[in-house]
C-alpha positions as CSV (number, residue, x, y, z in Angstrom):
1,X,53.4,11.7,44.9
2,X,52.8,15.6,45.8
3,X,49.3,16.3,47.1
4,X,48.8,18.4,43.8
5,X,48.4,15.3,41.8
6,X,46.7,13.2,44.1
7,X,43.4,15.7,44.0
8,X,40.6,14.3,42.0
9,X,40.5,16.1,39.0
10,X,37.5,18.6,38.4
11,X,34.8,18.1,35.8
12,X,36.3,19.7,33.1
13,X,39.4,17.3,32.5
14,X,37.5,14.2,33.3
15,X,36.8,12.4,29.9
16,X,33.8,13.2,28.1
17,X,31.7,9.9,26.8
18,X,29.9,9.4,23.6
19,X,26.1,10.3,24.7
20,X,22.8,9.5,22.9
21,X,20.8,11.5,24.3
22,X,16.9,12.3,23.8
23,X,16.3,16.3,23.2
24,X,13.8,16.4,26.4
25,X,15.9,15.4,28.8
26,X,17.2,17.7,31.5
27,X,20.8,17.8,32.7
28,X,22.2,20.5,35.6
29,X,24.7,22.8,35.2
30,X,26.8,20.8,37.4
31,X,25.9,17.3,36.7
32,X,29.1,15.0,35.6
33,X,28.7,12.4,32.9
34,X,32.2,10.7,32.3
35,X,33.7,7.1,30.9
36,X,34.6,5.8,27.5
37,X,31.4,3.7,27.0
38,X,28.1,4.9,25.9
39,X,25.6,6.5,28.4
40,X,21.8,6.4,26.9
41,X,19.7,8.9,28.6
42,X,15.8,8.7,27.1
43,X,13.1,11.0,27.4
44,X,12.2,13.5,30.1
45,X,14.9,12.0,32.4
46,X,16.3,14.7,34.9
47,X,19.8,15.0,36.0
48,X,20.1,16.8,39.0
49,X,22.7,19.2,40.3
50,X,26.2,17.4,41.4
51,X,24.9,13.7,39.9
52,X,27.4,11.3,38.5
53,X,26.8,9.3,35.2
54,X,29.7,7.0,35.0
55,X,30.8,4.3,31.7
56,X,34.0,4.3,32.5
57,X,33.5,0.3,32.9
58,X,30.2,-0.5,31.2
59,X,27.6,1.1,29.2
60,X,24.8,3.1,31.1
61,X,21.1,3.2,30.2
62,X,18.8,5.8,31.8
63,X,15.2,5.2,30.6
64,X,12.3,7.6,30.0
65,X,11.5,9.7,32.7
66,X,14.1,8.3,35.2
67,X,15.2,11.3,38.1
68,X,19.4,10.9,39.7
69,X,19.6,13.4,42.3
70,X,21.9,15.2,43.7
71,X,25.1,13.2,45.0
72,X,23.9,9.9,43.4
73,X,26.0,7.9,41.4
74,X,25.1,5.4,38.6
75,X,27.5,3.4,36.8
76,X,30.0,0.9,37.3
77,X,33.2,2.0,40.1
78,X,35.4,-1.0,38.9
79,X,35.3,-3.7,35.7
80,X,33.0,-6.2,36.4
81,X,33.2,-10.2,36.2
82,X,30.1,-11.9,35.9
83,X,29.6,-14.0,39.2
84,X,29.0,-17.9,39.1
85,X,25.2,-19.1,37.6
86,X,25.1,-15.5,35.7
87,X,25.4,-14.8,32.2
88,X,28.9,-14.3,30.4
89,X,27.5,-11.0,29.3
90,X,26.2,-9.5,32.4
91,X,30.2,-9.2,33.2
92,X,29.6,-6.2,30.2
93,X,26.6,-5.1,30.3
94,X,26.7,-2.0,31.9
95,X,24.0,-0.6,34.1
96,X,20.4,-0.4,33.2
97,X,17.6,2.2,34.9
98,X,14.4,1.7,33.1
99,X,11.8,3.8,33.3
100,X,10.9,6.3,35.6
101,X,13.4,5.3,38.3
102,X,14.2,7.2,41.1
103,X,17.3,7.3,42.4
104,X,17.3,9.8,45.4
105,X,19.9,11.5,46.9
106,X,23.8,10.4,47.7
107,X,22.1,6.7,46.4
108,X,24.8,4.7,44.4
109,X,24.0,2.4,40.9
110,X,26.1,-0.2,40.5
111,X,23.1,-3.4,39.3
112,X,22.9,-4.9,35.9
113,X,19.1,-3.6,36.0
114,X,16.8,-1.7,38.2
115,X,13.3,-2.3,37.0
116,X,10.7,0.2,35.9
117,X,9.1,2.9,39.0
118,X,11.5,1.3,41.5
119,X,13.0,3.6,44.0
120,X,16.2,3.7,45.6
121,X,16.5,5.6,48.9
122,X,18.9,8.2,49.5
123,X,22.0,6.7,50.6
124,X,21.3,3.1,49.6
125,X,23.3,1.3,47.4
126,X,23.2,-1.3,45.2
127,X,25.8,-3.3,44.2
128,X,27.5,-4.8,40.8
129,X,25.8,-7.7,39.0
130,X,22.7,-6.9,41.3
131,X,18.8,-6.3,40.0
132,X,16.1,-4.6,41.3
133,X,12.9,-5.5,39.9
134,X,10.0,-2.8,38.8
135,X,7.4,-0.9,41.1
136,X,10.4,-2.2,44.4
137,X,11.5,0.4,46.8
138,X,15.3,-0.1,48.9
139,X,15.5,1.7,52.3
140,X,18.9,2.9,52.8
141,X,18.5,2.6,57.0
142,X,16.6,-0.8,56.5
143,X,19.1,-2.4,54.1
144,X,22.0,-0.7,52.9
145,X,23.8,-2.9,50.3
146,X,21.6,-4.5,48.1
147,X,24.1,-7.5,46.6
148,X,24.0,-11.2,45.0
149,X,24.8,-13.4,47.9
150,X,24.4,-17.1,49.0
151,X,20.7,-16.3,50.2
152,X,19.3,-15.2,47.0
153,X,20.3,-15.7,43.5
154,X,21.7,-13.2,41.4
155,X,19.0,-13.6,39.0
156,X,16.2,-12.9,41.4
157,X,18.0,-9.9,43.5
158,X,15.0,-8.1,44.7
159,X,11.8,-9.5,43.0
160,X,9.0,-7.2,41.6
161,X,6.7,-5.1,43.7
162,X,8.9,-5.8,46.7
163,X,9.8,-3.2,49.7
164,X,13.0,-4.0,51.4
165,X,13.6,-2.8,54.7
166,X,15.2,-4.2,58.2
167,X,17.6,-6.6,58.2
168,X,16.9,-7.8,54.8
169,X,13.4,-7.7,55.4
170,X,11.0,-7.7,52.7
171,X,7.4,-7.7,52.0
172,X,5.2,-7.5,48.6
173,X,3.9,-4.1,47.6
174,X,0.0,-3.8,48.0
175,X,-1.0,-4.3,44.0
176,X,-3.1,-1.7,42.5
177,X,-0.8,1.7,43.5
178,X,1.2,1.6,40.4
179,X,-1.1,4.4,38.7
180,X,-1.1,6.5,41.6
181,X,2.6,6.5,41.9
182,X,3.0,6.6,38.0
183,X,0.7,10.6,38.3
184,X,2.8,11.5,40.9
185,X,6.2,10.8,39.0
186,X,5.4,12.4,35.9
187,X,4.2,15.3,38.0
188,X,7.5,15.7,39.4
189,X,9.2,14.9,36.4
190,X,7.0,17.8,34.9
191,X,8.0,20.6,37.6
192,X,12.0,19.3,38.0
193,X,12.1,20.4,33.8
194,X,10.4,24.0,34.9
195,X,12.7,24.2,37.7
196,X,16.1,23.0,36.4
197,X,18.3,24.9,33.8
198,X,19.2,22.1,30.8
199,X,22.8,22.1,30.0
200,X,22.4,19.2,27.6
201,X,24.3,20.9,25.1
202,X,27.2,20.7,26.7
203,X,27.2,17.2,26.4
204,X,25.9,16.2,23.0
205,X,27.6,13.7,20.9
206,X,24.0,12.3,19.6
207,X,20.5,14.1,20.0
208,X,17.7,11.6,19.3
């Protein structure tokens, strides 16, 4: 095989998905959404510069005011097979962000679910068949793959309100900062769609 066609192939000539997507979101110039199943992207979500949305093994859903930065990656890299004790479907259903989930920079999506106002540290990653649950936070230096395994269950994953750091270290979010973090989000969210030229035209099949 000549070098030539070993190159990935740019943007333009990977295949373009059907979209629904909601008519405030933002997408950059040169973000990449690609696959054959549906990517969902809601309300006020931002799509940075050089992010990858990809369905080319599984739906994706990005929920309401969800940022991917630069780099990051959500979507499944191989078909997945549901793991023992989970359900047949998980095996097909695609990745879930819900809402307002940050997933920072260079940060890889490959979960059944991350849960609403979780964050995901740049670099981290976490894994297929995985879930994160809401208002969590993964460190990339404390615990780089987040992944089922025979300590945990796949059902559990990362439990609400949790911070994960170490060596698989974890410890419970102090309750009562989920409205200061919430302000700060949508404040962010608010200047990234000042900021950020939308190119969501380019890749409308549905406009809700």
């Amino acid at each position: 095989m000549s070098s030539a066609s070993s190159k990935p192939r740019p943007p333009s000539q990977l295949p373009k998905p059907p979209t629904s997507l909601s008519s405030t979101c933002v997408i950059a110039e040169t973000a990449v959404l690609t696959g054959t199943y549906l990517i969902t992207i809601s309300a006020d979500a931002v799509i940075h510069h050089r992010a990858r949305i990809n369905s080319a093994h599984g739906p994706v859903s990005v929920g309401q005011g969800c940022i991917i930065s630069e780099k990051a990656v959500v979507g499944l890299s191989s078909p997945n097979v549901a793991a023992p004790g989970t359900d047949a479907g998980a095996a097909s259903a695609g990745v879930v962000l819900e809402n307002d989930v940050v997933v920072e920079p260079a940060a890889a999506v490959e979960g059944r679910r991350v849960g609403e106002g979780s964050t995901l540290e740049a670099g981290s990653k976490v894994c297929a068949d995985a879930v994160v649950g809401k208002v969590s936070f993964v460190s990339f230096f404390a615990f780089h793959n987040v992944a089922p395994s025979a300590a945990w269950t796949h059902a559990r994953g990362v439990q609400d309100f949790t911070i994960v750091f170490g060596h698989n270290q974890r410890r419970r979010e102090r309750p009562g900062l989920e409205r200061h973090r919430k302000m700060t989000h949508d404040m962010e969210v608010e200047t990234l769609n000042m900021l950020i030229p939308n190119h969501l035209a380019r890749w409308q099949s549905e406009v809700r």
